[in-house]
Each structure stands twice: as structure tokens, then as C-alpha cells.
N, C-alpha and C positions, 0 to 999 in steps of 0.2 A: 892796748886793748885789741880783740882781735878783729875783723873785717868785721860790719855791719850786719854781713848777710850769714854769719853763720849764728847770730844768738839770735834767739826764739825770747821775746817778750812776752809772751802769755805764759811759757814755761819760765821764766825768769821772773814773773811777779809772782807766780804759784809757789815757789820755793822761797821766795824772799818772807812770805806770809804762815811758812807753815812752824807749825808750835814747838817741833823736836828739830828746829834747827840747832847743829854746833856751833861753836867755834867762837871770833869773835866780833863778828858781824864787819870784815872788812878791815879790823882797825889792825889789826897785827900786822911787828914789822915782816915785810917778805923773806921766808926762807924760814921763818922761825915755828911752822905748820907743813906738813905734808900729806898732801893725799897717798892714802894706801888703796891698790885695790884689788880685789880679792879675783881673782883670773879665773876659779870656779863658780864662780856669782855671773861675771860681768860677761852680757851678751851683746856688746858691743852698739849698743841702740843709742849710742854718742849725745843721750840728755844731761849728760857733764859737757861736753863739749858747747852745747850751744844756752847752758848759763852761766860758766864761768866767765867772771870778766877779766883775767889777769890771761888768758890762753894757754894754762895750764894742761889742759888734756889732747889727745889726739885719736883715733882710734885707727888702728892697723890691726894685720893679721901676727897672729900670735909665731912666735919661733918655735921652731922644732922642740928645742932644747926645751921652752920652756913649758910646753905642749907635753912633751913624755913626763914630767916630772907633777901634772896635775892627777888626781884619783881620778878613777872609769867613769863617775859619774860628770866630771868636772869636762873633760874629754867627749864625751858624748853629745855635752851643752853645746860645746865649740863650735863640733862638727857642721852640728844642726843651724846655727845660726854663725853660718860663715866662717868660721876660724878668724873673728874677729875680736878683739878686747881694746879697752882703755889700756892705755898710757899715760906716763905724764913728764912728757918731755922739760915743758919749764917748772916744774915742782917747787922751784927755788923762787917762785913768783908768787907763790901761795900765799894769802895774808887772811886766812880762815874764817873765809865768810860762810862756810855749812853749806853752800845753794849744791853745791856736787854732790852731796853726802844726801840731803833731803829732794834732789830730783831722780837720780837713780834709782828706775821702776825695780833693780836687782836687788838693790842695799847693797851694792857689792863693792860701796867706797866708806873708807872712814878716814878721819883725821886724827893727828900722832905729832905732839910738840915735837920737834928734833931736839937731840942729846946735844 
């Protein structure tokens, strides 16, 4: 689980209660869900970060590479808000409790069984 001081409990009970959560409430084996997330949405405001409990997300500044390869619009977002986005370094940690997907003020995460 990650450091105490990075999850937010009031944002972590908000998501745990809201109606359009996915997934499987925690119970899936890890690795077998992945967060996706959409790098023209996400403005990096890290409320995946502080209610996932497995510490699946991180938020850094976006790469080059991956920066030219977004539409004008998507590029523009960046700019404005840091050249920042999610990640998700431990993905493989994932066991699809929906709180990332339903706290993201962007919508700019979703979940995707892995093949």
C-alpha cells in the first residue's frame, strides 16, 4: 500500500460510494485489469494517485515523444496544466476496484481486462 500521506480519505470514500463505479470492487486477481489512460483527458491533478490503494499511478511530466504524437487540442491541455499526466508504473498491481476511473475529475482513465 502506498505511504499514508499520499491517499486522501474523503476522496477515497467519495469514489468508493459513487453509483458508475467499474470493475470489481477490489476482488480481482492483480494484473488481470489495467488502468488506461487517456493523455488528452488527463490533467494531471493526481486524484487517481491519492485513492488508489495498490499505488498503481504516479503523475510525471509527459515525454516528448509522447507529447507530439497527442492532437492540438490534447497538446494545448498539457501545456496549460504543466505538461503533466498519469502513469501507471505498477499496472500490474491493479485488482479493479473503479475508485481511479470514478475519481478522475477528467474521465480520462478506464479499465480493460488484459488478453
Amino acid at each position: 500500500m502506498p505511504p499514508v500521506s499520499k491517499r486522501d480519505p474523503k476522496k477515497v470514500q467519495k469514489a468508493s460510494v459513487h453509483p458508475n463505479r467499474p470493475g470489481e470492487d477490489c476482488k480481482a486477481a492483480p494484473g488481470s485489469w489495467e488502468p488506461v489512460v487517456n493523455r488528452s483527458r488527463c490533467e494531471g491533478k493526481s486524484d487517481c494517485v491519492v485513492v488508489c490503494p495498490y499505488d498503481v499511478f504516479e503523475i510525471k511530466r509527459i515525454s516528448d515523444e509522447e507529447y507530439k504524437a497527442l492532437p492540438l487540442l490534447g497538446r494545448v491541455k498539457l501545456r496549460v496544466h504543466g505538461m503533466k499526466t498519469a502513469y501507471t508504473p505498477n499496472a500490474d498491481q491493479c485488482r479493479a476496484c473503479g475508485l481511479c476511473v470514478v475519481a478522475c475529475p477528467e474521465s480520462a482513465i478506464t479499465l480493460q481486462p488484459r488478453s
